[in-house]
C-alpha positions, 0 to 999 in steps of 0.5 A: 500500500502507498504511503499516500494512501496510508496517511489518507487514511490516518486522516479520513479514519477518526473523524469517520468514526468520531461521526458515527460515535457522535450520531449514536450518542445523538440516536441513543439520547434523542429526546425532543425537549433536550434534542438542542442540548444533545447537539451540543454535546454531540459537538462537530465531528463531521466538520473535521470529516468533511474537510479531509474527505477530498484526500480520498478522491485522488487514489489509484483505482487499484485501492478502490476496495478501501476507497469506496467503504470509506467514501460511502460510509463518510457520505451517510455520516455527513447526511445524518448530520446534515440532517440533524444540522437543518432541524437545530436550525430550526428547518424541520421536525422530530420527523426530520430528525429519525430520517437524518438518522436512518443514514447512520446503518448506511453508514455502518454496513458500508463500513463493515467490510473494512474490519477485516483489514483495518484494526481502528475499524473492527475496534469500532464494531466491538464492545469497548470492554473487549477492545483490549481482549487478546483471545478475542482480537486474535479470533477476529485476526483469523480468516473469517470462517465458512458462512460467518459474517452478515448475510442478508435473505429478501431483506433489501431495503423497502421489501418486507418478511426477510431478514438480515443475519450476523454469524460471528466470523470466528463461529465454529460448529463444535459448541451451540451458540446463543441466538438474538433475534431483534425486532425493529420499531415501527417505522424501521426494517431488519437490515436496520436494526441489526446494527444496534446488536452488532458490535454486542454479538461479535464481541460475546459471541451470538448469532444474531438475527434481524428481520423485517416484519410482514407488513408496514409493522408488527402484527399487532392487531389483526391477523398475525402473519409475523409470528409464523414467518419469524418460526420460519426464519429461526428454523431455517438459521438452526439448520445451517448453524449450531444454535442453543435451544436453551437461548433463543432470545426475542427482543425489540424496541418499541413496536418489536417490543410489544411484538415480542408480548404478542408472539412471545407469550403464546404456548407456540413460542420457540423462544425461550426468553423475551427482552422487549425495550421500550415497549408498550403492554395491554393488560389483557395481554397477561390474561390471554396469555398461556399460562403455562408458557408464562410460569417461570419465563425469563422476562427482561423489560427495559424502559426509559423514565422519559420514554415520551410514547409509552410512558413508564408507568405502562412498564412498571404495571406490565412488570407487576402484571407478568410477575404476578402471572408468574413470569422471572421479571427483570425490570431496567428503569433508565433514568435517562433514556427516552423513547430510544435504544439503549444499546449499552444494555445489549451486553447486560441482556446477553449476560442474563440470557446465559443466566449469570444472573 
């Protein structure tokens, strides 16, 4: 490699990543009176990238498999912010703000590519706990295993029913391995979502699968054509790879959430733990429930103390409703989290789906 390149590189690299950290903290703290202050603490990341980018454009084509991930994920990072720049402007909406940030997974698949090459990369896509792990830096430095890494099924963006799926790249046969299915919000999609499990999945060593619902959400109400497709998904990922029939986690955020109550609660379920984050929950639901299926279920609920769109009076009733019922409730109450993802809770949630507490 030129050593013009590699200094280009150097540049373009930490800026890149301070945008993508800056735009997560931004996504993980959104909360509509504060979004002003959020900004603020955000700081100007992108300014430092926009003003290096240009070095990318003079490389020899024989670098394009470097330049073309980093253009692509700098462009999403720079129209996240852009985005977000035009509404603490005053020129926009909540609306604006959600659709500035549907760019940030753009940005991330784009990246991907580069963690098997470039170390500040793969460090990105790992829990900061594990950035210092020798066992598992050197699993990582190895060549990526047979059927490892991110696979998309009919999962391409606007289609619905498929799924997106991360193996970890140093997956082998010999053991079982949990399995994280996520389900997205409302107005989100699989191909997503899969990036708030990611960097969590690769550093504990999960299978993680993110699929889209079959209509413009989840099953709510009506007929429920989710949960026989998410049956599907799970037995055609079980017969490719060893997966542990004693962790098979359903979780979700917001409507996937709630769809984690529909489906998980039914006698049917595959599943053997539910962790729905800042979902909502009717009553009913604990009734209707069947009540074998809910005699001693893992439960993990996450809920926000300024969640705006359930608020979390809802969370402590359906915490006292299924325990009650006789579910194993482990309630999270986030004093700062809104009605958004908390994606630090991921490696708590995979501790309690191995049953370390």
């Amino acid at each position: 490699m030129s050593e013009t390149v590699v200094d280009d590189i150097v540049a373009v690299l930490p800026p890149l990543l301070q945008s993508l950290e800056a735009l997560s903290f931004i996504a993980r703290h959104l909360n509509p009176p504060d979004f002003g202050r959020v900004m603020e603490a955000a700081d100007t990341p992108d300014q430092a990238l926009q003003a290096v980018l240009a070095r990318l454009a003079e490389w020899p084509e024989q670098f394009a498999h470097l330049r073309v991930p980093l253009e692509t994920a700098s462009a999403a990072a720079l129209a996240a912010f852009g985005g977000l720049r035009a509404v603490q402007q005053g020129n926009g909406d909540l609306i604006a703000v959600f659709r500035a940030l549907r760019h940030v997974p753009r940005a991330q698949e784009a990246l991907y590519p580069l963690a098997a090459k470039l170390p500040p990369v793969s460090g990105f896509f790992l829990d900061p706990a594990f950035r210092e792990d020798a066992g598992l830096l050197a699993r990582l430095a190895q060549p990526a295993n047979d059927n490892t890494g991110i696979l998309h099924d009919h999962n391409e963006p606007g289609s619905r029913g498929g799924y997106s799926l991360y193996v970890p790249e140093y997956y082998t046969p010999e053991r079982a391995w949990p399995l994280v299915m996520a389900l997205h919000g409302g107005s989100g999609n699989g191909r997503g979502f899969l990036w708030s499990w990611l960097r969590d999945a690769r550093s504990h060593g999960a299978i993680l699968v993110a699929p889209t619902a079959t209509g413009t959400t989840w099953a709510l109400m009506g007929e429920d054509t989710d949960s026989p497709n998410l049956a599907h998904i799970l037995t055609s990922v079980q017969a490719r790879w060893n997966v542990d029939p004693a962790r098979l986690l359903l979780t979700g955020m917001s409507d996937g959430g709630t769809f984690c109550y529909v489906s998980g609660l039914e006698s049917a379920s595959p599943f053997t733990h539910l962790a729905p984050v800042s979902a909502t929950f009717h009553p009913l639901m604990a009734e209707m429930a069947d009540a074998d299926r809910l005699r001693g279920l893992p439960v993990h609920l996450v809920h926000g103390r300024l969640d705006w769109m359930f608020p979390v009076q809802v969370a402590r009733q359906t915490r006292d409703l299924l325990s009650v019922a006789g579910a194993d409730v482990t309630y999270r109450e986030l004093d700062d989290l809104s009605h958004t993802y908390p994606r630090e809770i991921n490696a708590e949630i995979l501790k309690w789906l191995g049953g370390e507490f």
